[in-house]
N, C-alpha and C positions, 0 to 999 in steps of 0.2 A: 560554282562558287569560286574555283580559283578563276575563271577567265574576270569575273565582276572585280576580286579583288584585283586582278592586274590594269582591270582599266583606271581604275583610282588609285594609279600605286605613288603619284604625286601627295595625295593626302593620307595615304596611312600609314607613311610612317611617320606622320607627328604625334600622333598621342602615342605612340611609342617612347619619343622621344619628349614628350610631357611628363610621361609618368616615369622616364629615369630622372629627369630633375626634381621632379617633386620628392621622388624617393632621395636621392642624396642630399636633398635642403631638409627632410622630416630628421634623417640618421643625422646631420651634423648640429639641430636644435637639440636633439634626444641626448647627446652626448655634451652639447654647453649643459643643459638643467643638468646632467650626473655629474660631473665635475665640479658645477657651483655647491649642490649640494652636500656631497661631498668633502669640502673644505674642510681643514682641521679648524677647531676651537679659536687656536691662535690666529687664525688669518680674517676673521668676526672681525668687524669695527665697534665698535660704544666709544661713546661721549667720554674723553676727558675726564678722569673724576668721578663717572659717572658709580652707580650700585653696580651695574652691571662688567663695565670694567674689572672695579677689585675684586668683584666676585671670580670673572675670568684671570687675573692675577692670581687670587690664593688657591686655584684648584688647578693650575699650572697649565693653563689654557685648552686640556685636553678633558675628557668624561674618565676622570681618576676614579676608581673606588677603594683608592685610599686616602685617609683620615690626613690634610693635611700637617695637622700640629702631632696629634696620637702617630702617627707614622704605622695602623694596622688596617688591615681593610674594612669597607663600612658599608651599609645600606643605605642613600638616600631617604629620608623621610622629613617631609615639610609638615605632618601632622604630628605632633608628637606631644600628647597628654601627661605629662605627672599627675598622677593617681593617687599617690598616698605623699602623707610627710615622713621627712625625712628622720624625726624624731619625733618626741612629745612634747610638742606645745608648752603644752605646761608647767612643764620642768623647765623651761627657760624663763629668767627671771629680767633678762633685757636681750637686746640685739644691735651689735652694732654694724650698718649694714656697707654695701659698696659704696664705695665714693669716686666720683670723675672727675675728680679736680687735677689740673695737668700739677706734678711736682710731686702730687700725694694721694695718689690713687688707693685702692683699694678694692680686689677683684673679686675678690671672696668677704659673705659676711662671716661676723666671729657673734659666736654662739653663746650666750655667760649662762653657764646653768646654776640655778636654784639652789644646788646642796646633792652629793653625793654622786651616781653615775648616770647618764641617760642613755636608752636605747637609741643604734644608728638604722635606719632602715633605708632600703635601695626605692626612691621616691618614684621608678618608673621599671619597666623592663629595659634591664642593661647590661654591659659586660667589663666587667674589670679588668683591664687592659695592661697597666703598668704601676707603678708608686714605689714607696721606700718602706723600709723596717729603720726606725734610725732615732739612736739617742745624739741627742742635738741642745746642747740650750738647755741641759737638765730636764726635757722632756725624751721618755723613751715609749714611741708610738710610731704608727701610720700612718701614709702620707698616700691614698688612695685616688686613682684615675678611672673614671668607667665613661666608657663610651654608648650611649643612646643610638646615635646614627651618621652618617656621616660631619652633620653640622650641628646638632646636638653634641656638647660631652658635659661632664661634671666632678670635680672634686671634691671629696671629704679629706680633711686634716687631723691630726689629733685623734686619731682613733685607737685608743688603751688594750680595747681586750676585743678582739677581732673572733671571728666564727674561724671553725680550724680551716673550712677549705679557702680561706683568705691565709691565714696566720703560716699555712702547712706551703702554700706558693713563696716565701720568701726566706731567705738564710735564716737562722736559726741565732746567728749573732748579727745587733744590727751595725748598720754603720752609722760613723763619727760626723755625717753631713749630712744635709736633705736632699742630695743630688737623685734624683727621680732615675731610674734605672729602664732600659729596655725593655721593649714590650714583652709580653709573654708569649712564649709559642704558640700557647692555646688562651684565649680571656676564658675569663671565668664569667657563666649567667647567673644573673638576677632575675628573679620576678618582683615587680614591684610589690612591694610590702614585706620584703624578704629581708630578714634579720640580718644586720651585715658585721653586731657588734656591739660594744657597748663602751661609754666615754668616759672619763673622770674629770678631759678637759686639762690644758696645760697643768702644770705643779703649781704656778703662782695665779694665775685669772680661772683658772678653770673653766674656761672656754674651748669652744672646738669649731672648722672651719666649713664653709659649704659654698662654693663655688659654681654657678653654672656660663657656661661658654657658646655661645651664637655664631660659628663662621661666617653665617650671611649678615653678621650684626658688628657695622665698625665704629669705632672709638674713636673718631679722627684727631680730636685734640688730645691725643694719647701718646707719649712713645710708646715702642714698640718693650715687648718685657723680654731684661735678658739679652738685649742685642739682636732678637730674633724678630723678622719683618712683618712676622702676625704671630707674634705670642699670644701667652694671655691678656696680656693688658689690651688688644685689639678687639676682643672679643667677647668679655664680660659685659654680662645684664645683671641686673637684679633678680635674684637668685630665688624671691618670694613672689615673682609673676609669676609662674609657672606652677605652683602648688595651683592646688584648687581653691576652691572662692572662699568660704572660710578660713580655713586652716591659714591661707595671703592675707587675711586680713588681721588674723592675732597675730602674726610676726610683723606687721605694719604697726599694731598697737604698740609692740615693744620696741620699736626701733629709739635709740635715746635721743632726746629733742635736743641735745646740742651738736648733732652731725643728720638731724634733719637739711635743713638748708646744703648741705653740699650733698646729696648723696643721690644716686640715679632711680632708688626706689621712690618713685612720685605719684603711684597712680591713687593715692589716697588722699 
């Protein structure tokens, strides 16, 4: 065997020397793909403008699992069902809902109830992340943030007489302004259809507020609310797509027909 191999020793060391090159061109392709792959968030290209861009903007071009605007950490979920309403129907006697008109928005609908107080209930599984205690404007109430999921959140406003393990998370005196206060250490969970309280609705309209918020959903002809570059005015929908099919359609009944025409609830 060795004398055979010596007489061809002109030709065997090329596949020798075939399979080092093959090998150091497979190691320097294997190492471009890990590298492109790789890449941070921010080094992506999208179009100008595009969904994909702003969506790469407001999540700070990295895989955060924190809650852009809420500032506490979230889960991702692009399926996210409202289950129950948020109150009783019924008891609301109109609605007046969001509006997209650039100068005179409106993020949150306001709620006119019927006569005396209405029950508030947590319309999905969620957590109560931040709000105020605060007499303001001769109203003395809650100004409540719950977070769904990372790009899901929701606010209620005007909220009178709060369940205690809400009432018991905030000082005991409120404060003189609406200034929304830092998150909580710990949010507090909901199950959807869980009592979160109950409403009287401002001193003078007796009304109460109900906001829902899209991160992957932009307002372009919007500014921004508050000076901030995705507030809430970037981000509000219409707050009755989201309920279930019934219950979206009697808060569509009641929306009042002179702020039909401007208002982003349309799909009726």
């Amino acid at each position: 065997m060795v004398k055979s191999f010596n007489s061809q020793k002109g030709f065997g060391k090329i596949p020798i020397l075939l399979f080092i090159i093959v090998t150091v061109v497979a190691v320097g392709i294997f190492y471009q793909l890990k590298n492109r792959d790789s890449k941070p968030l921010a080094e992506n290209t999208a179009v100008p403008g595009s969904v994909e861009q702003k969506v790469n903007e407001l999540w700070g071009h990295s895989q955060s699992n924190n809650n852009p605007y809420l500032g506490v950490p979230c889960t991702s979920n692009l399926e996210i069902q409202f289950t129950h309403d948020f109150t009783e129907v019924d008891k609301i006697s109109s609605a007046e809902p969001t509006i997209i008109t650039p100068g005179n928005s409106r993020h949150r609908a306001w709620l006119n109830i019927r006569s005396g107080k209405v029950p508030v209930y947590a319309p999905v599984d969620s957590e109560l992340v931040n709000g105020v205690y605060k007499n303001a404007r001769g109203a003395l109430d809650y100004d409540l943030h719950f977070q769904v999921s990372c790009e899901i959140w929701y606010l209620i406003n005007h909220l009178t007489e709060p369940v205690d393990k809400i009432k018991n998370a905030f000082p005991q005196v409120p404060q003189t302004d609406t200034k929304i206060n830092p998150p909580f250490k710990e949010p507090i969970k909901f199950k959807a259809g869980e009592l979160l309280g109950y409403t009287t609705g401002t001193p003078v309209a007796h009304n109460f507020d109900f906001g829902v918020f899209d991160l992957n959903h932009f307002n372009d002809e919007l500014p921004a609310d508050g000076g901030s570059k995705y507030g809430k005015e970037k981000n509000f929908i219409c707050p009755f797509d989201v309920l279930p099919e019934k219950v979206k359609k009697s808060y569509y009944s009641k929306i009042i027909s002179s702020e039909k025409p401007f208002t982003n609830c349309r799909a009726y």
